[in-house]
N, C-alpha and C positions, 0 to 999 in steps of 0.2 A: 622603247616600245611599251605600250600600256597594256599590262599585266592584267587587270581585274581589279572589281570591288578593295578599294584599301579599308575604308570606315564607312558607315554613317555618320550623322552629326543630331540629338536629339537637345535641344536646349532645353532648359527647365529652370522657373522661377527659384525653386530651392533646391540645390543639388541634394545636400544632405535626403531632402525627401525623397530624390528618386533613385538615389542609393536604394533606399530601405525598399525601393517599390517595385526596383528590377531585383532586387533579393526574394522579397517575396513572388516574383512572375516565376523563382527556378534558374534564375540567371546570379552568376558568377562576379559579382563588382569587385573592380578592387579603386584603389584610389590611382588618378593618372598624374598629378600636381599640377604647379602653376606659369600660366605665360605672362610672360611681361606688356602683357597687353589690357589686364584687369578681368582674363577669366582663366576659370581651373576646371578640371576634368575629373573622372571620375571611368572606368574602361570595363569591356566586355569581349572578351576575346574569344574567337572562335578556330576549331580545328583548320580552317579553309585558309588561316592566314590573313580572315576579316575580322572587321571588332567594332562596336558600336562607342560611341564617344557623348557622354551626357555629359554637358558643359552646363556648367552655371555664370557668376561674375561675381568675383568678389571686392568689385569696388565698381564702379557706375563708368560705364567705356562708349559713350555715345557713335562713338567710331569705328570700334568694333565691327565688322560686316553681319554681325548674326545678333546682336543688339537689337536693332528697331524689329526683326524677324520675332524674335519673344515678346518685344516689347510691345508692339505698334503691332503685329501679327497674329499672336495668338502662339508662337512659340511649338513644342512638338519637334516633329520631324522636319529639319529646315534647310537639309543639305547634304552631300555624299561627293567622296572623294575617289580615284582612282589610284592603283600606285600605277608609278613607269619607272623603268630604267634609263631612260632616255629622256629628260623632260622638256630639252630642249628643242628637241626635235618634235613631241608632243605638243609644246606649248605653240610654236610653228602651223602644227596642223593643222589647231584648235584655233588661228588667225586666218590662217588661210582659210577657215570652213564661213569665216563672219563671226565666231564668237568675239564678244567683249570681252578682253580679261585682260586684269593686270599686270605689269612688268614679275619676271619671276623674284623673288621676296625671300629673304632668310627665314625663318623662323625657328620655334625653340620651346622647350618647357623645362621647369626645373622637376624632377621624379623626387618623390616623396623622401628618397634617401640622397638625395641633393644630386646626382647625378644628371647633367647638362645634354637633355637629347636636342638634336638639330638637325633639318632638314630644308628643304627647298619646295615652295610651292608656288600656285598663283589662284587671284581671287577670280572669281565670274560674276560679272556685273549686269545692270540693266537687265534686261529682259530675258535676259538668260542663267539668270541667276539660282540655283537650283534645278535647272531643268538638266543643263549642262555643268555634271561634276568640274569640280577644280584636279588640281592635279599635283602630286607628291612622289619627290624623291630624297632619300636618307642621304642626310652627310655624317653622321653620326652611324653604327650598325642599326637596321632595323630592327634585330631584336631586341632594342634597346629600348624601344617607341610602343614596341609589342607585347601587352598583360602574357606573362607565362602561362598563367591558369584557362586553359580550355575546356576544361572538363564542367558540365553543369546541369544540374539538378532534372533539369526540367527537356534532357537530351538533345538541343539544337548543338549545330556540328558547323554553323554558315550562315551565310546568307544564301538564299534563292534567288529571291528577284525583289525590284520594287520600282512602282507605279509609280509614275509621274504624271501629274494633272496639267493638262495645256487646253486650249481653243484650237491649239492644230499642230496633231500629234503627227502628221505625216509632213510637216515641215521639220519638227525638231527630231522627228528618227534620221530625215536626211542630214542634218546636219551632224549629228551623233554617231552616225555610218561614216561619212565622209572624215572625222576625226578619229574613230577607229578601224579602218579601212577595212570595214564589213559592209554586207547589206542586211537590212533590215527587212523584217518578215511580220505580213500582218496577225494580228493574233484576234480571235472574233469575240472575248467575252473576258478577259482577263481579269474585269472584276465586273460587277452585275451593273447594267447602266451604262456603258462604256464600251469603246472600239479603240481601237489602236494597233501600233506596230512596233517588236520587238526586237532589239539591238541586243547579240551578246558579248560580250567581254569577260575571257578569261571561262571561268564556269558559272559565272552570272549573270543574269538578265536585266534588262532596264527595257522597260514596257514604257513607252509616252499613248496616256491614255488620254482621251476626250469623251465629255458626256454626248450618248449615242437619246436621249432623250431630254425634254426642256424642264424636267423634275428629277431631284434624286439626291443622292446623298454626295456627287461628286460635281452636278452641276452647283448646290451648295455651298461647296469647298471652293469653288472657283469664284464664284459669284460674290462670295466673303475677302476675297484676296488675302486666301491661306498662303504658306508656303508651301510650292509647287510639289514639293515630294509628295505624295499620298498615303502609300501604305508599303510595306515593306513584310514581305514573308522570309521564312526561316527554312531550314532545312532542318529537320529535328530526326532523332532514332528513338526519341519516345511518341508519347501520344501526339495524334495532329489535334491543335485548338486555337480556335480564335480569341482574343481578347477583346473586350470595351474597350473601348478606348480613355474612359473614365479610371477605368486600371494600370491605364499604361503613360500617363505623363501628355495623354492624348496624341496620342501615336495608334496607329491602323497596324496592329500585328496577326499574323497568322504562323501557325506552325505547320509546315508541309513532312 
């Protein structure tokens, strides 16, 4: 059964930079180590159980799935995963609903203190790549995978919700519904420009939004063939605030 929000996935040209930059946003980094695939992490963990994941590469992985997404994309916010306890039956769903995704896959990282985490996922491909989360379950403990440090600066406690940009956001809620065996609820203004419908999972939202006009900053994003995530709010107990996105590694943040 899928649980909710596991990560985001934010890439970024220089990790070390966006170390320093979600340091400076009030957020908690610590370092996450390396996969045997040519990228390493760097983690942000929050009360809720979620955690953001700034990935860099430290060696050139053309193969990579989030490669060309930095590269060839514009990089940002490029992806979001779910946990399950079940992923087999998940990954099933998520066939039966029409997603494209890959056979389930080991994978793995080494933690800074050499500690071997592993787990089990699958990739999402083609057209639905980012729209519809992949999906993770621990072979390893998961709090093994998971930054201890939750506490930070700047008072987020989670994720909230985050916007997905489509041409047709009441095609990918149903398919998103049908994989998490909800319905889907239209939501009229989720972010300014925009209409869509909201799927929840767990205690957080994933909004598939479409520009509700032929200019704007979201028709832009799509017309660019950004990656599909858009923007992603926070749940905070400090101040609410929105960030540039020039501040944030070019990532759409809010703090609710």
């Amino acid at each position: 059964m899928i649980t909710g929000i596991d990560h985001i996935v934010i890439a970024v040209a220089s990790l070390e930079r966006a170390i320093e930059t979600y340091r400076g946003l009030g957020f908690t980094v610590v370092e996450g180590g390396k996969h045997p695939y040519g990228s390493y992490n760097a983690l942000i963990g929050f009360a809720d159980g979620s955690y953001i994941e700034l990935l860099g590469f430290y060696q050139d992985s053309p193969a990579h799935p989030w490669w060309s997404l930095l590269h060839e994309r514009g990089g940002g916010l490029v992806d979001f995963c779910l946990a399950t306890d079940d992923i087999r039956a998940d990954h099933a769903a998520m066939r039966a609903a029409g997603v494209a995704c890959s056979d389930l896959i080991e994978g793995g990282r080494a933690r800074p203190d050499g500690y071997q985490v592993k787990w089990i996922n699958c990739k999402v491909d083609g057209e639905w790549q980012g729209l519809i989360p992949f999906i993770i379950e621990d072979v390893t403990p998961r709090r093994e995978r998971l930054p201890t440090e939750t506490l930070h600066p700047n008072g987020v406690i989670g994720i909230h919700s985050i916007a997905l940009a489509t041409k047709d956001a009441a095609r990918c809620a149903e398919v998103m519904a049908a994989v998490l065996g909800v319905k889907s609820q239209a939501v009229s203004a989720p972010i300014a420009g925009a209409r869509g419908f909201r799927c929840m999972v767990g205690g957080h939202a994933l909004d598939y939004i479409e520009p509700s006009r032929a200019e704007g900053l979201l028709a832009a994003h799509l017309a660019a063939n950004r990656p599909a995530p858009y923007a992603v709010a926070f749940a905070t107990t400090g101040a609410p605030r929105r960030f540039d996105p020039a501040q944030t590694e070019d990532v759409r943040i809010e703090l609710i």
